[in-house]
Steps between C-alpha positions, in 0.01 A plus 500: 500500500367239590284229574729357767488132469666492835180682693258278215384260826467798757433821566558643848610766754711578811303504781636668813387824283153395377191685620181389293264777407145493347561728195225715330760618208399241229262699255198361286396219696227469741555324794347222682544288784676145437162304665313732245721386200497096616817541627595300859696822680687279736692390259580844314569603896752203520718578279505862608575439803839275399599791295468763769658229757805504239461137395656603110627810413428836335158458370311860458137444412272245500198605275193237442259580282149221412237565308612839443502642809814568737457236814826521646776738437818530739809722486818451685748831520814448531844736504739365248679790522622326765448144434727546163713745654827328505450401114396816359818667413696198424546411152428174425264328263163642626624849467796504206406855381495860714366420835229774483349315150170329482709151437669528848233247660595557857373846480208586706419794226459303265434123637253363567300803496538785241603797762374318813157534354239177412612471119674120553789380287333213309825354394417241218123571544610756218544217255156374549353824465707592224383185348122619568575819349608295203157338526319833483693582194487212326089499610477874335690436209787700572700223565631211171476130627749382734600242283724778292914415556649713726732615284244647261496796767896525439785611224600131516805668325655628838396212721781265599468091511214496266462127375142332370389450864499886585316557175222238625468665844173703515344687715243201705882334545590829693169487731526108557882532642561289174702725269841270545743777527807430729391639816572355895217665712476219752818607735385747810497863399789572726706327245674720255498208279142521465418613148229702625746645717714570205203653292451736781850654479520519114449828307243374289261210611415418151805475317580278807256246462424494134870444449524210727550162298263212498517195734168346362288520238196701586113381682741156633651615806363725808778726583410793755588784282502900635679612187286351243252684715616811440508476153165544509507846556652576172296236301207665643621828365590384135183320472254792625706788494422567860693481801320219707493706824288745311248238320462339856404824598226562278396178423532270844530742787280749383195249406569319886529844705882495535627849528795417719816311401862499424721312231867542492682554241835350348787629444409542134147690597270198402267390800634219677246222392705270682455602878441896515141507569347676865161419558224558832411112555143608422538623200737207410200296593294706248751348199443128689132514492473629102662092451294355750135645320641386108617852463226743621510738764154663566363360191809646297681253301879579550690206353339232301396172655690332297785697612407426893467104350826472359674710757427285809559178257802357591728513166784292722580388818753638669684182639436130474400476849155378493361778716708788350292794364394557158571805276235650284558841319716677769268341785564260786278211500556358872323151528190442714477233734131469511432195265333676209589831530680737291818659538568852707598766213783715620768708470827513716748714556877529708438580838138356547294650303199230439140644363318218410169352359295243640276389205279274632419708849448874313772654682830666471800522794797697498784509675788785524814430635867582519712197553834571247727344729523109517422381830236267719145535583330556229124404419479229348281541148324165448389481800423881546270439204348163580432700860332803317288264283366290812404839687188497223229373674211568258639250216218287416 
């Protein structure tokens, strides 16, 4: 799970706990200091100081990296042992299966950090990364065009509700949010009426979605879609024969100096494509930066740039409000309110979790946080970005 629409304007933290810290633990970048990167530090020191004086809510880190170099980077421990303490062994919609299991996401064990170490629950950061390991793939050849139908990855014999809109839904339908299955993702996560919700407690995440019936015809409508997500992990299999934890391995951590990371696993044993992923935020910066240099990291082409283009191109936007976000291939395409300037490229996941790209400034911000609960005080993202972007003070 989960993008979490409800925490898509905010990310946060609860403050009579937080205690910022300089961290050193964020591996393969070289640091700098913000004045050295054009980067005004009063305003960087602003907004830390309104997390740490518990103006929003559970925010973690802070990382800001320009011109690759780490200028600012802020961490926030917190105990949510005891902040989710009441919730943890009460079975409700966050936690439907065994208590003690990886999907119970009041536990401290397991979330937000992978046993209370720095690996951070990306949420549905997975999907955009899943989508870049896609990229890799389809850049190496490994990987048929993601214009095939879905259902060209299936028996079509044993899936239920098949009519001649499930046969056109392909693969680019699944990472624009546009494959037009019957699927209500926009109610909190709390709610066990929340398919996602409902996807999480089935036996088999798969047969759940790809059985769904349709409720438009596919690349018309932007529906937030975790299920259609996680059919990715099984496409990815049929097509290359590999499980896509293991090509990401070899082909996308391995090239960027990942060693570290976790992905859950479904019920079935695929990896959870739709919100299992644990990175360090430096390392999940690593991914970032291969999009915001066409591709490369170090001079090593990783994904195409046609790939990078058509990934942060929005395919749809995601409401008719004027200033609502775009969607490009799995990416969040926030909109800049600097006449002239491009979007901010990102991903987002439930509880905060916020890495994005700033395209025009060279630089990359993420933000971890744990916010699963529906409540006040959160930050607000617009503005948080608009903020971030107006800290650059070497923009000719």
């Amino acid at each position: 799970m989960r993008h979490g629409i409800v925490v898509l304007a905010a990310v946060g933290l609860l403050t009579h706990q937080a205690r910022a810290q300089s961290t050193s633990s964020t591996t393969g970048w070289p640091t700098a200091s913000p004045q050295a990167v054009g980067l005004n530090v009063a305003v960087l020191d602003s907004l830390d100081a309104e997390i740490r004086a518990g103006r929003y809510s559970n925010i973690d880190r802070m990382l800001v990296i320009r011109h690759g170099k780490v200028a600012y980077d802020r961490t926030y421990p917190r105990d949510y042992d005891k902040i989710y303490a009441d919730s943890v062994n009460v079975r409700g919609a966050l936690n439907s299966h065994d208590v003690t299991s990886p999907y119970n996401y009041y536990d401290a064990w397991w979330h937000p950090y992978y046993q209370r170490g720095d690996l951070h629950s990306l949420q549905s950061v997975t999907k955009t990364i899943t989508s870049a390991i896609i990229g890799v793939a389809v850049t190496r050849g490994d990987f048929p065009s993601i214009d095939r139908p879905v259902l060209s990855f299936f028996d079509s014999s044993k899936v239920a509700n098949v009519d001649d809109r499930k046969r056109r839904m392909t693969v680019r339908n699944i990472l624009t949010m546009t494959a037009g299955l019957d699927w209500n993702e926009s109610l909190p996560y709390t709610n066990p009426a929340n398919t996602a919700v409902m996807l999480e407690e089935s036996a088999d995440w798969v047969k759940f979605t790809i059985d769904r019936p349709m409720a438009a015809e596919p690349g018309t409508v932007f529906a937030y879609n975790s299920g259609s997500s996680a059919l990715l992990a099984h496409i990815f299999r049929r097509a290359t024969g590999m499980d896509i934890e293991e090509y990401a391995a070899k082909n996308l951590f391995a090239p960027l100096g990942i060693t570290r990371w976790f992905w859950k696993r479904g019920p079935t044993g695929l990896a959870d494509t739709e919100g299992g992923l644990y990175l360090e935020a430096g390392d999940l910066a690593k991914i970032w930066s291969v999009f915001l240099h066409d591709g490369k990291w170090n001079d090593r082409q990783i994904v195409s740039p046609e790939w990078v283009h058509s990934s942060i191109t929005p395919a749809i936007k995601t409401t008719a409000a004027p200033t609502a976000p775009g969607y490009g291939l799995s990416w969040w395409l926030y909109p800049n309110r600097r006449p002239g300037g491009r979007p901010y490229w990102a991903g987002s996941g439930f509880g905060g979790q916020l890495p994005v790209v700033f395209p025009d400034d060279d630089m990359i911000v993420v933000f971890n946080a744990w916010n699963i609960l529906p409540g006040p005080n959160r930050l607000p993202l617009g503005a948080t970005l608009t903020r971030l972007s107006n800290a650059v003070v070497d923009r000719p």
